[in-house]
N, C-alpha and C positions, 0 to 999 in steps of 0.2 A: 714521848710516845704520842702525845696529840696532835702533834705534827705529823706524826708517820699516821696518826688515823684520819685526819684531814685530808692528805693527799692522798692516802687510797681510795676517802671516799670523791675526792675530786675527780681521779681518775677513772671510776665505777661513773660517775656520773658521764665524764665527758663520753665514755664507752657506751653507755646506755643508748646516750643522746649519739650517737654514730651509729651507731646499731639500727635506731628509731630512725634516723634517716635514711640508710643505705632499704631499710624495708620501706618506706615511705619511695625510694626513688627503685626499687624492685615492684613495686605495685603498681607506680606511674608506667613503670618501662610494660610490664605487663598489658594493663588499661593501652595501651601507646599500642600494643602489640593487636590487642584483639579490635581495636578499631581499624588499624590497619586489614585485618582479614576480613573482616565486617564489610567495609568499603571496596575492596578487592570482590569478593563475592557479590555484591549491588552491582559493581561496574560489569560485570560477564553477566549476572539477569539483564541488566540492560542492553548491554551488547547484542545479547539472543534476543532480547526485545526488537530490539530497529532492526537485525537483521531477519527475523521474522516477519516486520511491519515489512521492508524492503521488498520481501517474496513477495507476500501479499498484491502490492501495490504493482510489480510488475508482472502477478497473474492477472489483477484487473487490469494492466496497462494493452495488456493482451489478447483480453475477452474485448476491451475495447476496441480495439486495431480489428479486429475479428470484425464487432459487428458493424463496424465502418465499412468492412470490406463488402459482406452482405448487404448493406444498405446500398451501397452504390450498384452491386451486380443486379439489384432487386430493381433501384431506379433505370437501369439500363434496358431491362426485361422490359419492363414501364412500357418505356419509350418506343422498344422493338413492338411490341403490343399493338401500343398506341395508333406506330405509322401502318402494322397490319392491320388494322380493323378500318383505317384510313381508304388503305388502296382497294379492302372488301367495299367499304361502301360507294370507292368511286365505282368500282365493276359494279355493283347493284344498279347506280345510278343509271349508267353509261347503257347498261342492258334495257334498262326499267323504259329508257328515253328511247334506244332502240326501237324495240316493240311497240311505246306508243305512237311512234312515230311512222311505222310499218303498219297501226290499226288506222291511224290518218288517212292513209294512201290507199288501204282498201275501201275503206267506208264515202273515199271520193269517188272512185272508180264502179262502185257498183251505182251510187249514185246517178 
């Protein structure tokens, strides 16, 4: 009879100890599981991350090109400006030298 209680308890134990593994490798598989979700869930906040930063980056890519665009329409006004106030003061000039030049002629003539 001590043999048959030997072996049952041999086999109560190797039971136990399988038992205490399969929950040991039920726990790991678990743990195994929720990192996996964990990490799945980080990778889509990042995904919307950079595709967030992406928009971003091509509204300011945008506002840029924009005020490039302006700047140059701005420099070109500039310039149209520039050459009008140009050809105003040669007419000034050109008048200015006129008339003096017509006060010359009288101021000999009366002479």
């Amino acid at each position: 009879m001590d043999l048959v209680y030997q072996a049952a308890d041999l086999f109560r134990s190797i039971e136990d100890r399988a038992r205490a593994g399969e929950a040991r490798a039920e726990a790991a598989e678990q743990a195994q599981l929720e990192i996996i979700a964990a990490t799945e869930r980080k990778l889509r906040d990042a995904s919307r991350a950079l595709e967030e930063a992406r928009r971003r980056i091509e509204s300011q890519q945008e506002q840029l090109d924009a005020a490039e665009f302006r700047a140059q329409a701005a420099e070109a006004e500039a310039r149209e400006a520039k050459q009008s106030l140009a050809l105003v003061e040669d007419a000034i000039r050109r008048r200015l030298l006129l008339t003096s030049g017509h006060d010359d002629h009288r101021s000999t003539a009366v002479a």
